[in-house]
Backbone atoms as SQL, in Angstrom:
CREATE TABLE atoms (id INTEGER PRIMARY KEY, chain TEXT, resi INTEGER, resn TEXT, atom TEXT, x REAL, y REAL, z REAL);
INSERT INTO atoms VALUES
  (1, 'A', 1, 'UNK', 'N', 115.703, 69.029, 55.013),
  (2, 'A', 1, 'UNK', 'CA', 116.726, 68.021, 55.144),
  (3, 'A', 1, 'UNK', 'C', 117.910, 68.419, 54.265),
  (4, 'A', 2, 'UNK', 'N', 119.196, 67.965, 54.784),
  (5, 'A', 2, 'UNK', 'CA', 120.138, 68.102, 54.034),
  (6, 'A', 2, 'UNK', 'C', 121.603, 67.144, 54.031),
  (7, 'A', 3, 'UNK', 'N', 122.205, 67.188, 53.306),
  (8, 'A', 3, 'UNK', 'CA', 122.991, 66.239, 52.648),
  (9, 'A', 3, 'UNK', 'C', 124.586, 66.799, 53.484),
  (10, 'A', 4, 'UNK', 'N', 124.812, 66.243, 54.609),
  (11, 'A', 4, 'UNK', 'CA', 125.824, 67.023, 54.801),
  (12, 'A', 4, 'UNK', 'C', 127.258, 66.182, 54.077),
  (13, 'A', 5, 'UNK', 'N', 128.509, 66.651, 53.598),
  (14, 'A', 5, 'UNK', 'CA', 129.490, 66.478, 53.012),
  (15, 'A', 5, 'UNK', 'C', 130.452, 66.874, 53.865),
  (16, 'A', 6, 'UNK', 'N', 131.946, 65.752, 54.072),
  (17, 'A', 6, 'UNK', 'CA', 132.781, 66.404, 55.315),
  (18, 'A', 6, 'UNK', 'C', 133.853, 65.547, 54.065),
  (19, 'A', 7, 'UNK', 'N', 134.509, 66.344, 53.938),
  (20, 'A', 7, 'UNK', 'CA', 136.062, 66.063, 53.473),
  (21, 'A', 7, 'UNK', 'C', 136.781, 65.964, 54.704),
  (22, 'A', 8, 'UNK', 'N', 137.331, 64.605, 54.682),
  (23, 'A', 8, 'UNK', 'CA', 138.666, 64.771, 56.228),
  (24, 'A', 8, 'UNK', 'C', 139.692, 64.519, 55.772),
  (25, 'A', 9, 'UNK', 'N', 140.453, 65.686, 56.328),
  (26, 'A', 9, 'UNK', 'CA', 141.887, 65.455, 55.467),
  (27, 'A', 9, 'UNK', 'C', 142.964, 64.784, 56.559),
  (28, 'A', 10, 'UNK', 'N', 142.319, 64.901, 58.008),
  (29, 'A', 10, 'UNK', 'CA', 143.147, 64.420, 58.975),
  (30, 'A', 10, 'UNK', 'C', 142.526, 62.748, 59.752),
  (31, 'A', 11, 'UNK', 'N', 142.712, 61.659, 58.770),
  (32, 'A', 11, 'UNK', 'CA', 141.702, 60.684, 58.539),
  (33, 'A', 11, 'UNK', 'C', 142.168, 59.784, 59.663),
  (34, 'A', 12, 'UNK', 'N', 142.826, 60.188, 61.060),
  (35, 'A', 12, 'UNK', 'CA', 143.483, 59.587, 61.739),
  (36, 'A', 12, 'UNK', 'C', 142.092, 59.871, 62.661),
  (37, 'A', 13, 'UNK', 'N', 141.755, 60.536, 62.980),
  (38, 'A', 13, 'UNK', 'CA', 140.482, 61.519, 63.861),
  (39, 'A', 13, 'UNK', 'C', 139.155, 61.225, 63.623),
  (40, 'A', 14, 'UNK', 'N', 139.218, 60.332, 62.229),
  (41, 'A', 14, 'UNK', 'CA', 137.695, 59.915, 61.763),
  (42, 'A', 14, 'UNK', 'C', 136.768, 59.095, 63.026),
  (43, 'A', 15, 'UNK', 'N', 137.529, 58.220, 63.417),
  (44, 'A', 15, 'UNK', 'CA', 136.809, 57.707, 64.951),
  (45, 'A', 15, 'UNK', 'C', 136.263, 58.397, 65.745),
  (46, 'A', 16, 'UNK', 'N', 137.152, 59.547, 66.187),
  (47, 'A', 16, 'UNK', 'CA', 136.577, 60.566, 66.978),
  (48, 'A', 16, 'UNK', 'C', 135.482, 61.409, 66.649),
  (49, 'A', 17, 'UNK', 'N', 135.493, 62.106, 65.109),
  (50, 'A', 17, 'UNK', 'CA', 134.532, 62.656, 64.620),
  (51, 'A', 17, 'UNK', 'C', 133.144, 61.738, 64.249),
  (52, 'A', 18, 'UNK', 'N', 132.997, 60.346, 64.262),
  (53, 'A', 18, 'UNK', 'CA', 132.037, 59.441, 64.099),
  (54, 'A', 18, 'UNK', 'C', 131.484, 59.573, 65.551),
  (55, 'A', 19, 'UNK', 'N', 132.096, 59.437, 66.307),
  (56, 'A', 19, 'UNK', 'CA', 131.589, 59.200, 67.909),
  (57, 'A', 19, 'UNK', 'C', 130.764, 60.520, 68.280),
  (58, 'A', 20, 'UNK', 'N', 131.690, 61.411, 67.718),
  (59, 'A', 20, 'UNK', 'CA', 130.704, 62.693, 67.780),
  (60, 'A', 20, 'UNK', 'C', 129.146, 63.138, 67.526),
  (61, 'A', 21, 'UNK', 'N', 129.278, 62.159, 66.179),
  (62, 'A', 21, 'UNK', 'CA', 128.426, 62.077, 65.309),
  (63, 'A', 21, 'UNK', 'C', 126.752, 61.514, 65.964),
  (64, 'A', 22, 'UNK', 'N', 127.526, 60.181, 66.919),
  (65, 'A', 22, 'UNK', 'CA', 126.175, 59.288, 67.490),
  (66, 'A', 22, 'UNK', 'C', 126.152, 60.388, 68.549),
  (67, 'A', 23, 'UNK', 'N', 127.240, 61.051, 69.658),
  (68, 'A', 23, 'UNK', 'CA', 126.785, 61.999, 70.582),
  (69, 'A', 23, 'UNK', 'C', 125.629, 63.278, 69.760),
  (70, 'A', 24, 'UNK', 'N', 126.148, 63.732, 69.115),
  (71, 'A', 24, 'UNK', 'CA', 125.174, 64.774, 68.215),
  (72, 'A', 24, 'UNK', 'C', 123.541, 64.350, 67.653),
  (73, 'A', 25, 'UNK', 'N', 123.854, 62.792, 67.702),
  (74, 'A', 25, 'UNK', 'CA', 122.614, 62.604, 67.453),
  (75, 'A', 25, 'UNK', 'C', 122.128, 62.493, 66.017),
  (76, 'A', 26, 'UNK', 'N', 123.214, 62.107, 65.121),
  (77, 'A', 26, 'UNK', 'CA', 123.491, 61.736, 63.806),
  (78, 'A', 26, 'UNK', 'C', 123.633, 60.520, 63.667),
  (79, 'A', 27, 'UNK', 'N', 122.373, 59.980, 62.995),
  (80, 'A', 27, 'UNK', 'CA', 122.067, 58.642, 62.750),
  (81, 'A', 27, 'UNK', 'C', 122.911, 57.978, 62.172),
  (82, 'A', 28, 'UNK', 'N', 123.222, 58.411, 60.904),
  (83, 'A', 28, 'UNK', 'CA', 124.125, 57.370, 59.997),
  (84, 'A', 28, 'UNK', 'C', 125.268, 58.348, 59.424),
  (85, 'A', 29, 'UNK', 'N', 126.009, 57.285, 58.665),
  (86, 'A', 29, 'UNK', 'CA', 127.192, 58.358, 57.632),
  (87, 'A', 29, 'UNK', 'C', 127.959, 56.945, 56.731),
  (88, 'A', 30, 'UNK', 'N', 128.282, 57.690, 55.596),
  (89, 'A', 30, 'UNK', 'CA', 128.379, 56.849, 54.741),
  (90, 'A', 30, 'UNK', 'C', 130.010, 57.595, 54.832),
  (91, 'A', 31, 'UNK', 'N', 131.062, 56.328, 54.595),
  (92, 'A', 31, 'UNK', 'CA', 132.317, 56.761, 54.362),
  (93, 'A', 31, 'UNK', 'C', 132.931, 56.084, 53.504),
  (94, 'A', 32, 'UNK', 'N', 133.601, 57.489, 52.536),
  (95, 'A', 32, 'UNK', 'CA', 134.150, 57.145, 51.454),
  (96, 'A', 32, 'UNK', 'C', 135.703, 57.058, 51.189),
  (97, 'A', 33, 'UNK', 'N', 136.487, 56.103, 50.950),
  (98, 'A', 33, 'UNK', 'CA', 137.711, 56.739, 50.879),
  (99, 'A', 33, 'UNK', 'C', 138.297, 57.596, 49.805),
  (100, 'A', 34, 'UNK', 'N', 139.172, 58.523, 49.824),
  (101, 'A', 34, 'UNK', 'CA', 139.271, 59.283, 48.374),
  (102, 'A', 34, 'UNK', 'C', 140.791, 59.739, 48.515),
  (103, 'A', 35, 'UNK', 'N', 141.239, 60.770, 47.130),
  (104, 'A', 35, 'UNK', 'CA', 142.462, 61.161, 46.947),
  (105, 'A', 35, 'UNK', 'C', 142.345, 62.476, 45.922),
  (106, 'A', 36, 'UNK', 'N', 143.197, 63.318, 46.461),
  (107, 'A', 36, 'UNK', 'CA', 142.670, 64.921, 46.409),
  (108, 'A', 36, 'UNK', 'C', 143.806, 65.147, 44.881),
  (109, 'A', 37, 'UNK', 'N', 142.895, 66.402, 44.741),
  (110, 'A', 37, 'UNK', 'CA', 143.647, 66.353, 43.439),
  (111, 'A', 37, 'UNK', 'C', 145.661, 66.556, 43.174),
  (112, 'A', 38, 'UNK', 'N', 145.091, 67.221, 44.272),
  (113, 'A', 38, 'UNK', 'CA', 146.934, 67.753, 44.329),
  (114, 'A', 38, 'UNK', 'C', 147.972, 66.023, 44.255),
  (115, 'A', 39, 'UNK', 'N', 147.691, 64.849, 45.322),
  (116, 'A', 39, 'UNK', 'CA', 148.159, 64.089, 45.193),
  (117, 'A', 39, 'UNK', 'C', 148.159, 63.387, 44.099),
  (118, 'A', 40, 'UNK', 'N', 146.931, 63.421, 42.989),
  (119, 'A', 40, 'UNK', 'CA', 146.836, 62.892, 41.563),
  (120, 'A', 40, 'UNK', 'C', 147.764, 63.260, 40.734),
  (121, 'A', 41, 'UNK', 'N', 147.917, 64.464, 40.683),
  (122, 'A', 41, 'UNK', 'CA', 149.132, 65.495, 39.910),
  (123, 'A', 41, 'UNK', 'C', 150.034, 65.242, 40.518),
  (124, 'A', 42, 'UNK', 'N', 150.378, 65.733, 41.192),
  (125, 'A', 42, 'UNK', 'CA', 151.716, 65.660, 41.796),
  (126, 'A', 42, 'UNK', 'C', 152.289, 63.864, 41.875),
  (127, 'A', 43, 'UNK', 'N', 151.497, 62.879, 41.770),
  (128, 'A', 43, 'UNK', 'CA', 152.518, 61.311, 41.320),
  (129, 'A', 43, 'UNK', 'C', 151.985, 61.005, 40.269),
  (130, 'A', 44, 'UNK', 'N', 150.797, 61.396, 39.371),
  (131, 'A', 44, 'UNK', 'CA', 150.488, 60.287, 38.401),
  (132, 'A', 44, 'UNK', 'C', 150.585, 60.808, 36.919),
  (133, 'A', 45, 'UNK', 'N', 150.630, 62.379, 36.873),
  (134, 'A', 45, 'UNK', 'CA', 150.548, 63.177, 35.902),
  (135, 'A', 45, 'UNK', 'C', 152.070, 63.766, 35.429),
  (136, 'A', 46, 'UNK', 'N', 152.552, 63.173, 34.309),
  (137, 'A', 46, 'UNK', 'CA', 154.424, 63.282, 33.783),
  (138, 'A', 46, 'UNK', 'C', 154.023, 65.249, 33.963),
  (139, 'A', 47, 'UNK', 'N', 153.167, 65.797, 32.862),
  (140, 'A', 47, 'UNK', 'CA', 153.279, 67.298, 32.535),
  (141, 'A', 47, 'UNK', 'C', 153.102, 67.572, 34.586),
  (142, 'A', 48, 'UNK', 'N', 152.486, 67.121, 35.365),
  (143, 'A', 48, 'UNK', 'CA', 152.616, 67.817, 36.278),
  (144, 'A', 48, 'UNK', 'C', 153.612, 67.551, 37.896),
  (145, 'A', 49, 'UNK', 'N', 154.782, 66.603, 37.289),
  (146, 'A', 49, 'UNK', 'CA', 155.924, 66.655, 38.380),
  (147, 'A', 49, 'UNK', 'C', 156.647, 67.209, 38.277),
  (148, 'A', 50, 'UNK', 'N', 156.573, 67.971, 37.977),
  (149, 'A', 50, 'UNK', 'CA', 157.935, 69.564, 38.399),
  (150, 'A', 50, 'UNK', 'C', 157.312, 70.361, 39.435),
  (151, 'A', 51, 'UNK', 'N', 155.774, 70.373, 39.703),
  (152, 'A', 51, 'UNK', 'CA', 154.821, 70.980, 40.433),
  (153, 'A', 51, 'UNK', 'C', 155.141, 70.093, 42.094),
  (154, 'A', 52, 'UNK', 'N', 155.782, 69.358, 42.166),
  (155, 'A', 52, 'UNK', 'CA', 155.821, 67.977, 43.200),
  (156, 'A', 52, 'UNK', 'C', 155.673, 68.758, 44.897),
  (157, 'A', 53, 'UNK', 'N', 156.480, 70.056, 44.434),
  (158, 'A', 53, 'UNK', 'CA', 156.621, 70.517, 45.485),
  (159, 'A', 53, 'UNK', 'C', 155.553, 71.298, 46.041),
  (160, 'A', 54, 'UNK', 'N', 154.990, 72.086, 45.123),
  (161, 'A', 54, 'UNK', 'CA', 153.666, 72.713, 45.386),
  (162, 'A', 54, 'UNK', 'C', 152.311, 71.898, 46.282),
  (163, 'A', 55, 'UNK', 'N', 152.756, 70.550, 46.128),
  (164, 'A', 55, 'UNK', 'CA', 151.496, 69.816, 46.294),
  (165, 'A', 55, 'UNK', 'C', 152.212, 69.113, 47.281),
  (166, 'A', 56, 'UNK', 'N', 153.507, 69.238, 48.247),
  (167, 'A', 56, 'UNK', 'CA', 153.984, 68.567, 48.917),
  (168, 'A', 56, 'UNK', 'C', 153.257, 68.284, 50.434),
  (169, 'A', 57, 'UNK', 'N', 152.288, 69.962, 50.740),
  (170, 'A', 57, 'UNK', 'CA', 151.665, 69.787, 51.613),
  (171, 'A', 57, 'UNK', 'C', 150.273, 68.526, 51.823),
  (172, 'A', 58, 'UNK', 'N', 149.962, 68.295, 50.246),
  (173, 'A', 58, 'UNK', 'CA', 148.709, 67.573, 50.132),
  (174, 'A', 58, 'UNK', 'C', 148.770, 66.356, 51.161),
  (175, 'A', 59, 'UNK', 'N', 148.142, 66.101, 51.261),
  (176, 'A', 59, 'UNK', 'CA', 147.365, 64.314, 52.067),
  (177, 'A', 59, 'UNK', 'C', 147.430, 63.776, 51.570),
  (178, 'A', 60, 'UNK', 'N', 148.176, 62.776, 51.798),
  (179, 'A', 60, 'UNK', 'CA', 147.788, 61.386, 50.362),
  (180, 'A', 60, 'UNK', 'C', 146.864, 60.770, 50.589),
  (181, 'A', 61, 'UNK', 'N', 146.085, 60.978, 51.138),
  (182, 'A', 61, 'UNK', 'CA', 144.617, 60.329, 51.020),
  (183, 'A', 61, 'UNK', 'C', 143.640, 61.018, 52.202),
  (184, 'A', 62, 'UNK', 'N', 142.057, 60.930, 52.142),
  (185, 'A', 62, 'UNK', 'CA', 141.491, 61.457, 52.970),
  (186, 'A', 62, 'UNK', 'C', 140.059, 60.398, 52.894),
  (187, 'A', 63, 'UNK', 'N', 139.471, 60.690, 53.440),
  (188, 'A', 63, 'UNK', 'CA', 137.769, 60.243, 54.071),
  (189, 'A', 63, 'UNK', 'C', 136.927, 61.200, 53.629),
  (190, 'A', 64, 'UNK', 'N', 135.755, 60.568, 52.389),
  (191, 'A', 64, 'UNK', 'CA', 134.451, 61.830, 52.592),
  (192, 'A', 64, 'UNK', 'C', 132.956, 61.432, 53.095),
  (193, 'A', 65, 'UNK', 'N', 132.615, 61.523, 53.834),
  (194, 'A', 65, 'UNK', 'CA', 131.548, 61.339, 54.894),
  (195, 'A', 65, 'UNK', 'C', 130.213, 62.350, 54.085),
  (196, 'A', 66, 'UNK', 'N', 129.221, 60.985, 53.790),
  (197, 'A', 66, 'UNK', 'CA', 128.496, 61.429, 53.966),
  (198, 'A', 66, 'UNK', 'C', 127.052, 61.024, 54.778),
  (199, 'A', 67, 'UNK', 'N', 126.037, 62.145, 54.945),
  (200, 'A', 67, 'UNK', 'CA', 125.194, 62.004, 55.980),
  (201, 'A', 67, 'UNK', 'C', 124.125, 62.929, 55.745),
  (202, 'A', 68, 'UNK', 'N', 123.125, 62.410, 56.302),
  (203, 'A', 68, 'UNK', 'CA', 121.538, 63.073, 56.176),
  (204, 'A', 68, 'UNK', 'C', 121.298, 63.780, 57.596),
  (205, 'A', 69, 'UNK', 'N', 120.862, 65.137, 56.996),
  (206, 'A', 69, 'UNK', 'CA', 121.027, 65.797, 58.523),
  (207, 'A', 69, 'UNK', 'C', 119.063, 66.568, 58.321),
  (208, 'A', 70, 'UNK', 'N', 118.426, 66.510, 59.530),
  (209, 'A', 70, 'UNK', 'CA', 117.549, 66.645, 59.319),
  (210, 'A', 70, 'UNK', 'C', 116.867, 67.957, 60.313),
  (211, 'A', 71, 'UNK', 'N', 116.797, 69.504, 59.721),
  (212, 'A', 71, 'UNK', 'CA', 116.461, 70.282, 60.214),
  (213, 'A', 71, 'UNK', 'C', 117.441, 71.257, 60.463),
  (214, 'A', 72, 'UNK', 'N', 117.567, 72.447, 60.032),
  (215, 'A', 72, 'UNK', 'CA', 118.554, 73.119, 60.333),
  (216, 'A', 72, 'UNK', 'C', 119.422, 73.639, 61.653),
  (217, 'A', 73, 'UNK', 'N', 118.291, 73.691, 63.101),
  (218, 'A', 73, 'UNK', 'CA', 119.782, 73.393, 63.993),
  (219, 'A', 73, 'UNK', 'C', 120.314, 72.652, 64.006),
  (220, 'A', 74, 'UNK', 'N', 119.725, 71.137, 63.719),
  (221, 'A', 74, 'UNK', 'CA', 120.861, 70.020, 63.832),
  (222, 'A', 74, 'UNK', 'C', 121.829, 69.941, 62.676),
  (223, 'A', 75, 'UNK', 'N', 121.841, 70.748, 61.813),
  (224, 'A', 75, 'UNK', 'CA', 122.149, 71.066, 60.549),
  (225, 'A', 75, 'UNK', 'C', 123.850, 71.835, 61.433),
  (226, 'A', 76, 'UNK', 'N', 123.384, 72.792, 61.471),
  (227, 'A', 76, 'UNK', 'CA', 124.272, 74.139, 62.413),
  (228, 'A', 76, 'UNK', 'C', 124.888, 73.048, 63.639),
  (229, 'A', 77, 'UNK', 'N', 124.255, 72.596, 64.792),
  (230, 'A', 77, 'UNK', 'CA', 124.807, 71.556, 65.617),
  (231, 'A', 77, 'UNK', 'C', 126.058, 71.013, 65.123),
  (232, 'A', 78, 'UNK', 'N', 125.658, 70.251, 64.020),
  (233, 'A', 78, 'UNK', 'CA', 126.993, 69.144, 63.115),
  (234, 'A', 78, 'UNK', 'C', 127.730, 70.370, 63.000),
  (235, 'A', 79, 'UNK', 'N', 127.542, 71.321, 62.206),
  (236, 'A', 79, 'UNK', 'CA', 128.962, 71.878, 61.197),
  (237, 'A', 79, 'UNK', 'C', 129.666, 72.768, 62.566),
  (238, 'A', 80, 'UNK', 'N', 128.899, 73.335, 63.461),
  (239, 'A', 80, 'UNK', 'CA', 129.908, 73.666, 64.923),
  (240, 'A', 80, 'UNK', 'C', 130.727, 72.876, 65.204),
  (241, 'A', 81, 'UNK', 'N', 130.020, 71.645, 65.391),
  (242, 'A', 81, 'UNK', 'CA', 130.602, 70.534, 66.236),
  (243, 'A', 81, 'UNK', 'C', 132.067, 70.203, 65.287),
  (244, 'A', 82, 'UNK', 'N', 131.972, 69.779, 64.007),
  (245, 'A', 82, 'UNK', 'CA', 132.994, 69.663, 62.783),
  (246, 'A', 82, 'UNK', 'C', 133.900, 70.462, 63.152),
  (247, 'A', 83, 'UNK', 'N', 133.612, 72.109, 63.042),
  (248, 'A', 83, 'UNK', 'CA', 134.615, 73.310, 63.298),
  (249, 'A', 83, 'UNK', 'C', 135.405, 73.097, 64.439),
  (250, 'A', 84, 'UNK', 'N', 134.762, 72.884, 65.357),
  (251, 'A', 84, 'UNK', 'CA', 135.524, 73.128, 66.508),
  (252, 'A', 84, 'UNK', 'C', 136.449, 71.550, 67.185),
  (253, 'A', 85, 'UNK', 'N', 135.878, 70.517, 66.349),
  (254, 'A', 85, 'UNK', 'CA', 137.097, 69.438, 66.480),
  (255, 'A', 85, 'UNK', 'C', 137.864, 69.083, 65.418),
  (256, 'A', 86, 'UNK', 'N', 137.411, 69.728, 64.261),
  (257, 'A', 86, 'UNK', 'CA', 138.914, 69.863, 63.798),
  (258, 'A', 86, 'UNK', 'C', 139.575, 71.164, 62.663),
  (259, 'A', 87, 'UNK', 'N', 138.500, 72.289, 62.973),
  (260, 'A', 87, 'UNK', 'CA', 139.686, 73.386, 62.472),
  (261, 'A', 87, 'UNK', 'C', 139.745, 74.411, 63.012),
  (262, 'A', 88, 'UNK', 'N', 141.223, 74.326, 63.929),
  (263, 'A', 88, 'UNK', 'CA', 141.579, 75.065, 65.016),
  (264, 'A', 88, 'UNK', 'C', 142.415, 76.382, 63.729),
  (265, 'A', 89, 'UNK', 'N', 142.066, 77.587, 64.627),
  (266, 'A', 89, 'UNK', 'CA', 142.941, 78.949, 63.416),
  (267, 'A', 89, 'UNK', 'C', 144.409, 78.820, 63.100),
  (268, 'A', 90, 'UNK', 'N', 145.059, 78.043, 64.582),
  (269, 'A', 90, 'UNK', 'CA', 146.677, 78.322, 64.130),
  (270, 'A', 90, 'UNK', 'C', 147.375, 76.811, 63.543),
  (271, 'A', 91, 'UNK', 'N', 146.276, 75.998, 62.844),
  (272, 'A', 91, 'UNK', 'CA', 146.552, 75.016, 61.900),
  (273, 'A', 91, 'UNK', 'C', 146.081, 74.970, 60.572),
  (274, 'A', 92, 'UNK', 'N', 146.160, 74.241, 60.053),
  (275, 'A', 92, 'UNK', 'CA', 145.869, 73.802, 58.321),
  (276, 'A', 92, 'UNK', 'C', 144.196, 73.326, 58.443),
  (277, 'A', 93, 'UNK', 'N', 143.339, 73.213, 58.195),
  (278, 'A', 93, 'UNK', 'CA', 141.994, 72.793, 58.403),
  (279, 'A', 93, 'UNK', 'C', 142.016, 71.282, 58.447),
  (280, 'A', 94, 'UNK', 'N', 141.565, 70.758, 58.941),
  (281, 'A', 94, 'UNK', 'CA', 141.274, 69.077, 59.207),
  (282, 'A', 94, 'UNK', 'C', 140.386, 68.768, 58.671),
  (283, 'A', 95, 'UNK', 'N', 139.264, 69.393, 58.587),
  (284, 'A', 95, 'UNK', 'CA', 138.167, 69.108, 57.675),
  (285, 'A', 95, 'UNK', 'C', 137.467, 69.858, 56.609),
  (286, 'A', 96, 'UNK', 'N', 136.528, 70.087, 55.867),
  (287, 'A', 96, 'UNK', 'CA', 135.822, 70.714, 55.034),
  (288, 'A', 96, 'UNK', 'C', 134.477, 70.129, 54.600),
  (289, 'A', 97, 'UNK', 'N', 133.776, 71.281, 54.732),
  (290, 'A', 97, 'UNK', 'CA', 132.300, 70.591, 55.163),
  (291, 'A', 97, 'UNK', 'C', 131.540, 71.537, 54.483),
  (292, 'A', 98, 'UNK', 'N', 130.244, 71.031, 53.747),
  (293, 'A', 98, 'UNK', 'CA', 129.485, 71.207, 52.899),
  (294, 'A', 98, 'UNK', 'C', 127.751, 71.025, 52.978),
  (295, 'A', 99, 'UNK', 'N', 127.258, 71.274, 52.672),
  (296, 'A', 99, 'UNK', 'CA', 125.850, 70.843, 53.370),
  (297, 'A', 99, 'UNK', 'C', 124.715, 71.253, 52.148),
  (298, 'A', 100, 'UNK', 'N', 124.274, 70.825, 50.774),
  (299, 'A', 100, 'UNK', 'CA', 122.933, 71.008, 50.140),
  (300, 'A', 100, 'UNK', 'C', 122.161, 70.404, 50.865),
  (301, 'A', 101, 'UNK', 'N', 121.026, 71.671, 49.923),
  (302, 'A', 101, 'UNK', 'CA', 119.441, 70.461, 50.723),
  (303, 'A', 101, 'UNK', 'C', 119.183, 69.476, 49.741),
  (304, 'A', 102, 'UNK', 'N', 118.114, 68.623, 50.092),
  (305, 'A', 102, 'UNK', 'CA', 117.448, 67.679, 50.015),
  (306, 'A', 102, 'UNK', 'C', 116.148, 67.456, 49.632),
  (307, 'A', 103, 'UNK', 'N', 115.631, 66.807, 48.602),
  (308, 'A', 103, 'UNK', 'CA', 114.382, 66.982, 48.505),
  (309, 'A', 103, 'UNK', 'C', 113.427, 65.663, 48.888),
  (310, 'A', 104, 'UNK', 'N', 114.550, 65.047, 48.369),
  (311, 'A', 104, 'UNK', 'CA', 113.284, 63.251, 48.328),
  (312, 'A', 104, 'UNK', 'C', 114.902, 62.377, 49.110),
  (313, 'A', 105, 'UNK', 'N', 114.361, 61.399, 49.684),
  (314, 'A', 105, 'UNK', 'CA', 115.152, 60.290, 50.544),
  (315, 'A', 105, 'UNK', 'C', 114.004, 59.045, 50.178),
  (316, 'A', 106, 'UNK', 'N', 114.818, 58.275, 49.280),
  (317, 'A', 106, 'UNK', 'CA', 114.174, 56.795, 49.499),
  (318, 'A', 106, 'UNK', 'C', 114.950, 56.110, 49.705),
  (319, 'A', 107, 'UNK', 'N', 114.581, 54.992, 50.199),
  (320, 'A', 107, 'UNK', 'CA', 115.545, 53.707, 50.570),
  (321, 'A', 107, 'UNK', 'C', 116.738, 53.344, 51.396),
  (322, 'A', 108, 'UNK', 'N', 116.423, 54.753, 52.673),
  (323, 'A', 108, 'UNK', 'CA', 117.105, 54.901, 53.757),
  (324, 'A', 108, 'UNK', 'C', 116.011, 53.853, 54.576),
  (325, 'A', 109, 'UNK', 'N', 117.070, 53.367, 55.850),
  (326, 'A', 109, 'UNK', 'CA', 116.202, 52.855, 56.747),
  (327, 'A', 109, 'UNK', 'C', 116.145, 53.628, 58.031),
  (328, 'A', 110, 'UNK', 'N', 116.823, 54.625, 58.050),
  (329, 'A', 110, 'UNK', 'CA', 116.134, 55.404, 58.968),
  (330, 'A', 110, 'UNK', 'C', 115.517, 56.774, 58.562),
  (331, 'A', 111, 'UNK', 'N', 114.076, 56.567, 59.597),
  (332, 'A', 111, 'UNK', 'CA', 113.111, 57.292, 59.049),
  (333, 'A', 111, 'UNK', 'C', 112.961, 58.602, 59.542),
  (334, 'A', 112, 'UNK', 'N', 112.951, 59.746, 58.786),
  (335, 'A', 112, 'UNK', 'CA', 112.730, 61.602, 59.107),
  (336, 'A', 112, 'UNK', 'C', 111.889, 61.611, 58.504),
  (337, 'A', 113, 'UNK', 'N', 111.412, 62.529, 59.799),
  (338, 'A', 113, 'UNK', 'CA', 109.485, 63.301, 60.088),
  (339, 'A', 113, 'UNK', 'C', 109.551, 63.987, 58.349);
């Protein structure tokens, strides 16, 4: 089992990538809202606004999803499926995705063999 992790930086698409999720056959996902470092620095930090521009590309905010993935094709399944709806080569990546294993799961209600 494993812990998959999806940074979305394109948090407009999160619907779509959830829907995916029940098509794929991914039970649950926990969503978090968050804010990347570049946007921290670049408005909240005095030593780091001269940098404003460097970080102009950042997101001001994104989605981190997480989810219990159980068995490694369905493991591989998800992170294809991730790749190919949202990081196309001749754009900026839409997502970023991560995956440790897992050892113990309590106090989920849905249950893996």
């Amino acid at each position: 089992m494993h812990l998959l992790i999806v940074v979305l930086n394109h948090t407009e698409r999160l619907e779509e990538l959830l829907e995916g999720f029940i098509e794929h056959d991914i039970p649950g996902a926990t969503v978090i809202d968050s804010v990347g470092m570049g946007s921290i620095l670049g408005r909240d930090v005095p030593l780091f606004a001269g940098f404003r521009s460097v970080f102009a590309g950042s997101q001001p905010s994104s989605k981190v999803l997480l989810c219990l993935i159980d068995g490694e094709s369905k493991l591989e399944e998800a992170l294809d499926f991730i790749d190919r709806l949202m990081n196309k080569p001749d754009r900026p990546a839409g997502a970023f995705s991560v995956a440790v294993p897992v050892s113990h799961v309590r106090g989920s209600r849905i249950r893996y063999p």
